[in-house]
C-alpha atoms as one frame of an Amber mdcrd trajectory, in Angstrom:
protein
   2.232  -2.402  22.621   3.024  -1.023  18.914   4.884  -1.400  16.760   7.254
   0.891  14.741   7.940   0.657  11.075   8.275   2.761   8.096   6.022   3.130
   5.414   7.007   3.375   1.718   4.465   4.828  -0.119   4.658   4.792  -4.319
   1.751   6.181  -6.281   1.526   6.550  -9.851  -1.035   7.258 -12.340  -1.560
   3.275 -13.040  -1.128   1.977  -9.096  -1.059   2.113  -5.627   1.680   0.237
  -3.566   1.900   0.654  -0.258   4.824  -1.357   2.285   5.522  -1.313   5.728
   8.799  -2.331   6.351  10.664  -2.596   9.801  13.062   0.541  10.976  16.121
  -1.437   8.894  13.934  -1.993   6.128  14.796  -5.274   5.538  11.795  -6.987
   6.791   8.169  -6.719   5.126   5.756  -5.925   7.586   3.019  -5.468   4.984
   2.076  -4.416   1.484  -0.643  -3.909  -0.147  -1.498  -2.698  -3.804  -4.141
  -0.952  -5.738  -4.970  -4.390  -7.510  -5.499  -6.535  -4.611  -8.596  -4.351
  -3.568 -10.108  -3.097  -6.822 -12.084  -5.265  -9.409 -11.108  -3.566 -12.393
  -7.202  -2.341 -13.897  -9.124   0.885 -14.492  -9.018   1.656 -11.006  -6.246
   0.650  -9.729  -4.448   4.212  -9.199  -7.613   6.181  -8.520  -7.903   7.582
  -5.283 -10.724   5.689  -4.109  -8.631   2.163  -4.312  -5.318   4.348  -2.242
  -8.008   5.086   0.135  -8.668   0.627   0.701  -4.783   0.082   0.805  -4.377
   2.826   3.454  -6.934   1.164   5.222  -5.967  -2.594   4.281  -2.763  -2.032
   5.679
């Protein structure tokens, strides 16, 4: 069974921040950011690290 949720989605040239939220919004599902998967602040809003939080979450 799935479930449904939305997915809020802000990218910027510094970061990555993805968040699944339920349909109200009001509960976190998930969330993820360019930080938690990269090693360095360098590459934290690179593509390669929004391609590990799409993945992550």
């Amino acid at each position: 069974m799935g479930r449904w949720g939305v997915a809020h989605i802000y990218a910027s040239f510094n970061n990555v921040i993805i968040t699944i939220t339920d349909l109200t919004g009001a509960e976190t599902i998930a969330r993820c950011s360019g930080g938690m998967v990269t090693k360095s602040a360098k590459d934290e809003g690179s593509p390669y690290s929004a391609m590990l939080v799409a993945q992550r979450v």
